[in-house]
C-alpha positions in Angstrom: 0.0 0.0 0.0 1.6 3.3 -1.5 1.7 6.1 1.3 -0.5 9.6 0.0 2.0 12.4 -1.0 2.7 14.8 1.6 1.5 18.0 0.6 3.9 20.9 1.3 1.4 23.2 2.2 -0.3 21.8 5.3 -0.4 24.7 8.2 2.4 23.6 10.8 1.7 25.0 14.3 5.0 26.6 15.5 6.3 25.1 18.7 7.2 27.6 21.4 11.1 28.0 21.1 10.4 28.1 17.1 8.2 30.7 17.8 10.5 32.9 19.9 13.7 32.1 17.4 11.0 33.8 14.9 9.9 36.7 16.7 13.3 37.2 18.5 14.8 37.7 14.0 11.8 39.5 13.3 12.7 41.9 16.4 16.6 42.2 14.9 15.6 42.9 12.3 13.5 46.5 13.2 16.0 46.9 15.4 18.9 47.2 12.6 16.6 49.0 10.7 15.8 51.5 13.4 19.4 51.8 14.7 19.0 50.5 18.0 20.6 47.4 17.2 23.8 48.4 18.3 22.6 50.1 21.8 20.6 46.5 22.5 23.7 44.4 21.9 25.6 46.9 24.3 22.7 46.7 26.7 22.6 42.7 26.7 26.6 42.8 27.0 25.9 44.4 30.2 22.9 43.0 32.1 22.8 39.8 30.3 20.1 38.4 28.2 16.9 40.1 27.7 13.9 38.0 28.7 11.1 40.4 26.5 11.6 43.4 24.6 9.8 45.1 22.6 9.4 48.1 19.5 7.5 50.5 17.9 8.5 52.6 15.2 7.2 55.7 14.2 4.9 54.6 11.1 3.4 52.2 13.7 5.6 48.8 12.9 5.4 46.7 16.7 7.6 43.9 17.0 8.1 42.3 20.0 9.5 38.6 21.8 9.3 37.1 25.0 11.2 34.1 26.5 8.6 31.7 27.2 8.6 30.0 30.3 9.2 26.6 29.8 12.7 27.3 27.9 15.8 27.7 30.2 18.5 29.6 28.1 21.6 28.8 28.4 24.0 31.0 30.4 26.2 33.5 28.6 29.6 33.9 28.5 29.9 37.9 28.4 32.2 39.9 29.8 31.9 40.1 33.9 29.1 42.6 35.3 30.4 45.9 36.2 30.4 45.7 40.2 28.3 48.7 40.9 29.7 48.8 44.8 33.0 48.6 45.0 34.5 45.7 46.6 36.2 46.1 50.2 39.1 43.9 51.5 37.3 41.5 54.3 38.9 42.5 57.3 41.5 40.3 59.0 40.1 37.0 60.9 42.3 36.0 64.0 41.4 32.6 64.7 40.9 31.5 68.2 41.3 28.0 68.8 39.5 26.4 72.1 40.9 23.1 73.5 38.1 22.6 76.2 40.4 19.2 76.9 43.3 21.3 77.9 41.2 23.6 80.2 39.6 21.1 82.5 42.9 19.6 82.9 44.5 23.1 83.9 41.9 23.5 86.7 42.5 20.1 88.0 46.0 21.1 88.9 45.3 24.2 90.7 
């Protein structure tokens, strides 16, 4: 028995991460457009990645993306966070060392 021929056409429901992947190009690509490609890049560079963003141009184009839940993005390896409060030196530890073994056997003597 032959198998029918898979028609091309058939409407395929996006999954949710091909969804994003979509929306997250379609969002670069406004952006480039708009010039604020550069300041996001810097902006994620900094703080990390952005979880939802979103733009609208001034003949009324919106694009937008958001992270959906269920998808756990991998960690990026930027450059480190700028520490906003400068880091202090701990101060020195003296470390006291109690031998309660040694005690009773000094007041035994006495």
């Amino acid at each position: 028995m032959s198998q029918p021929p898979k028609n091309k056409n058939i409407h395929h429901t996006l999954t949710a991460i091909e969804q994003f992947e979509r929306d997250r190009i379609a969002f670069a690509i406004v952006a480039k457009e708009t010039g604020m490609f550069d300041f996001i890049v810097k902006l994620a560079n900094t703080f990390g990645r952005i979880p939802s963003a979103s733009i609208t141009t001034n003949d009324g184009v919106t694009t937008s993306y958001k992270t959906p839940q269920n998808i756990t993005m991998p960690k990026l390896h930027s450059t480190k966070q700028p520490d906003i409060i400068p880091k202090e030196k701990p101060a020195p530890t003296k470390k006291i060392i109690s031998n309660n073994y040694s005690r009773s056997k000094m007041t035994r003597f006495k």
